[in-house]
N, C-alpha and C positions, 0 to 999 in steps of 0.2 A: 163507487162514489156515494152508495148509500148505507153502505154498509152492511157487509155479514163474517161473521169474523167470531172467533172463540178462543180468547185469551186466558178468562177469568175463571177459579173453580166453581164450581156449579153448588146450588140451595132449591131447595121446596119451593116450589112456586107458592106465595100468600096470596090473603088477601088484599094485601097494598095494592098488588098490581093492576087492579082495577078494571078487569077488561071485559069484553063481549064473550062469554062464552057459546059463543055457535060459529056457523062459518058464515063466512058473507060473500061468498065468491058471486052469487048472484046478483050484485051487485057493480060488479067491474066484469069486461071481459081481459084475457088475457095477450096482447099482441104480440108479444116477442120478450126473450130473453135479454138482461142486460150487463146480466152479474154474476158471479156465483161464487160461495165461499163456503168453510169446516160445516156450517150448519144449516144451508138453505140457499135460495137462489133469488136473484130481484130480476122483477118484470116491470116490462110497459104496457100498464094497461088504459082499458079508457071507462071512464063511466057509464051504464048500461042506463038510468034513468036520469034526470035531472040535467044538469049543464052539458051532461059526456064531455067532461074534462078528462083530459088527458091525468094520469095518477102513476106513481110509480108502489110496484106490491113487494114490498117484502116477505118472503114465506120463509119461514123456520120451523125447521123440523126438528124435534126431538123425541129419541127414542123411549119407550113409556120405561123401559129395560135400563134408562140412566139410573144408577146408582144414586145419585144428589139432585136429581131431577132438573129443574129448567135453570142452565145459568146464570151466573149471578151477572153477568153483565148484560144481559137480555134484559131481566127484570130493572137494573139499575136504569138501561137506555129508555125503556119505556115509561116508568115513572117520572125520567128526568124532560122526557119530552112530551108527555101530560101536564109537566108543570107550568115549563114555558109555551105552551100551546096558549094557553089564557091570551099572552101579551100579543098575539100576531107580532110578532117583530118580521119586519119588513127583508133582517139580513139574515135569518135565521129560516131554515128550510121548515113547512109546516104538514104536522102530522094530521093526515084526515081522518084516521080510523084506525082503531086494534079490534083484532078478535081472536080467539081459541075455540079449538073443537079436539076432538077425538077423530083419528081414520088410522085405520090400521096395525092397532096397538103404539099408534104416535102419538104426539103432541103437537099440532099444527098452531103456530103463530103465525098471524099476520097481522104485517104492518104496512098500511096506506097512506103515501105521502104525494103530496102537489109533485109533477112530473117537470122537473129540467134536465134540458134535451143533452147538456154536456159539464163535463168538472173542468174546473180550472189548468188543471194538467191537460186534458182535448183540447181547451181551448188555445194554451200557448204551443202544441203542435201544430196549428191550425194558423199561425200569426205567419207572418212578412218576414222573410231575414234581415227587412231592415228595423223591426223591434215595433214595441208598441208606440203608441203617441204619449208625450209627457202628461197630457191632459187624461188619457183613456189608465193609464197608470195611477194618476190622484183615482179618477173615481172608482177604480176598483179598490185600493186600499183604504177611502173612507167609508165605503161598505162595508169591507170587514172588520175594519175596527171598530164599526158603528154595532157590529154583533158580537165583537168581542168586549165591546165597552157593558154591553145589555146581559151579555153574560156574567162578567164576571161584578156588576153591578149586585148581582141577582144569586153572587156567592157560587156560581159554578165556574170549572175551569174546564176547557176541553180535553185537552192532554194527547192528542193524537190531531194538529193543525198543520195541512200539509195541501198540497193542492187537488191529491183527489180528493179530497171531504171539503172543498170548494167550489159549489154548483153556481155556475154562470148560465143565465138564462141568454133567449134569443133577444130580447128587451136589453141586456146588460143588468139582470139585475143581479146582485153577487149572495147566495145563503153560505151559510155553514151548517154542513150538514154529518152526520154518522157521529152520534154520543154513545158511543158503545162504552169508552175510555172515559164519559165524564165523569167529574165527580163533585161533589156538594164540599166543598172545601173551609179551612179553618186556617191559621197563619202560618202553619207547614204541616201538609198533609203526609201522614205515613208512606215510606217509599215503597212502591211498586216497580219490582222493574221494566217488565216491558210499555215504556208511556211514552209515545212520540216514536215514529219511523225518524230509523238514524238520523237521515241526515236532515235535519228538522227539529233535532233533538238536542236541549238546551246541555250549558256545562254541568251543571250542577244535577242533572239527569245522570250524565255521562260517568261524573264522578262522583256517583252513588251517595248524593248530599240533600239536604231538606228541601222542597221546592212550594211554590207558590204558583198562584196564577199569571206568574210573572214569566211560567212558560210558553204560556203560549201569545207573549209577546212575543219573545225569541223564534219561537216558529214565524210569526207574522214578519218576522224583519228578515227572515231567510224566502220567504216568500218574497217580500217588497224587492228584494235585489236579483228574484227571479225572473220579476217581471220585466226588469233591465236585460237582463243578462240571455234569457230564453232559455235556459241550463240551471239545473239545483247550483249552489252559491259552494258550497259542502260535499261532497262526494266520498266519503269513509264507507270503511267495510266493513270496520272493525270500531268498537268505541274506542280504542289508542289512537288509530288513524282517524278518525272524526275528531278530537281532538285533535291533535298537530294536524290536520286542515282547520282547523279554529283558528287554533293560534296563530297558525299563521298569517292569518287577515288580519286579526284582530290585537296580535302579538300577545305574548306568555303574559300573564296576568304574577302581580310582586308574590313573592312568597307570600308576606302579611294577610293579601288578600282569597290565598289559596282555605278554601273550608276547612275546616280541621275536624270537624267530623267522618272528612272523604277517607275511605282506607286505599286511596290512591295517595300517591308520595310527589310528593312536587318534582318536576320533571324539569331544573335549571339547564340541561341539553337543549330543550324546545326552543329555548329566547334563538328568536329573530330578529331581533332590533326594533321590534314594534310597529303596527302601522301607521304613527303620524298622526293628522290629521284629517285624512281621507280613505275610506274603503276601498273604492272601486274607482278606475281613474277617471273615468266617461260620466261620472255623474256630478251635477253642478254641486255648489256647495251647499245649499239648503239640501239636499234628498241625502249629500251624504251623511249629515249632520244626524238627519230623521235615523237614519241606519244606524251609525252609532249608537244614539242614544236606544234602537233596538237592541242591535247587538251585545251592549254591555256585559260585561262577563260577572257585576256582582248582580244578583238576581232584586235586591232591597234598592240599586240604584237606576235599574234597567226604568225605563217610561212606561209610563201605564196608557192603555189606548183612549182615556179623557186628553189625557196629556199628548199624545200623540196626533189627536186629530184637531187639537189646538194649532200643533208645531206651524211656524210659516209656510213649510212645504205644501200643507194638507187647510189652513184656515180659507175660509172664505170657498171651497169647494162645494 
């Protein structure tokens, strides 16, 4: 949930990165393991002086023997969340500390962050078969739009919004957390392909076309109907099959509107007859409407999260 992960190729660790070069383990102790991933492992630890807040440690390890040295999406996550560390935003998980040392011919990173006890994926394991409350469903998605709104206000886009990098506190308060995948964005950012876990992961991702921060809308609206449903909205295995499960909620989109950049070929087999006017059929018509206008398949007419937490569904929350 907090992220350790190694997608990206790896650069010289600079000076940008701006961090504590020594260890600070004496500072936290370590309680338990929570995580583990390609470059390191996340703990729960707790503060040795001061409040003993509870903290969650990132340790990264890299070996001194890397060829390109410390990756680049390490450095990217740490800068990007030095940036927004200034604003405390409320929905946005908060970095307490980096540091770097030497042990063992490695590279030890660590990264200290405010400790929530579970991600948004535990937490809808954790729910009733008979679903969430329509009120407990507003306030989690004006949460997260209220950090995707501050994000992408602030020119970054997440690029990997999904429910585990959705930390739900014991309070209900909702962060977004693991910017490994963000990026500092401009009106269509060069593609990358691995951005967003499939099923999560917008058309215009799929079919390898320009994208905006208007992706991680379309995560946020696969989420919203998650929280209906108790189940991902999407379930492919494949980017074909994540597609035709798109389409078929959402029905095949006109050729005209098909990208012409994609070097995928319009797929006139897929028409299902369209969805209509409703999603999902259990949800009234304001939340389907919000859906939709998530779901959109052109990316320039999808709802931006100012817009979103306007919508009737979500005012006055």
């Amino acid at each position: 949930m907090y992220g350790v992960r190694g997608y990206f190729p790896s650069r010289e660790i600079g000076p940008a990165m701006d961090v504590n070069m020594h260890s600070d383990r004496t500072n936290y102790e370590i309680l338990a393991e929570i995580g583990e991933g390609a470059y390191g492992k996340v703990y729960k630890g707790r503060e040795v002086h001061g409040q003993q807040r509870l903290v969650a440690v990132k340790k990264l390890n890299i070996p001194r023997e890397t060829e390109n040295g410390v990756p680049a999406f390490m450095i990217r996550e740490v800068a990007l969340l030095r940036k927004i560390e200034y604003f405390n935003h409320p929905n946005i998980v908060k970095l307490l500390g980096v540091s770097a040392g030497l042990k063992n011919r490695s590279l030890d990173l660590t990264l200290v962050f405010e400790y929530i006890d579970q991600d948004l994926s535990t937490f809808l394991t954790r729910t009733p078969a008979t679903g969430l409350s329509l009120e407990k469903i507003k306030d989690v998605m004006v949460q997260l739009l209220k950090g995707l709104d501050f994000l992408h206000t602030n020119m970054l886009v997440h690029r990997d919004l999904k429910p585990d990098n959705v930390l739900v506190s014991s309070r209900g308060e909702v962060k977004i957390a693991d910017f490994g995948l963000a990026r500092i964005y401009t009106y269509h950012i060069a593609l990358t392909p691995c951005v967003v876990t499939l099923w999560y992961r917008a058309p215009e991702v799929l079919l390898h076309s320009g994208y905006m921060s208007s992706v991680d809308i379309w995560s946020a609206g696969c989420i919203f109907a998650e929280l209906f449903l108790l189940r991902p909205l999407f379930r492919g295995y494949t980017e074909a099959q994540q597609l035709q499960k798109i389409f078929e909620v959402i029905g095949l989109p006109s050729e005209e509107n098909w990208p012409r950049e994609s070097p995928i070929s319009y797929p006139p087999s897929w028409a299902s007859g369209g969805p209509g006017t409703t999603l999902l059929s259990r949800l009234g018509q304001e939340e389907n409407n919000l859906l939709l206008k998530c779901l959109e398949f052109s990316p320039t007419n999808r709802i931006s999260a100012s817009q979103a937490l306007a919508h009737p569904f979500l005012a006055g929350v």
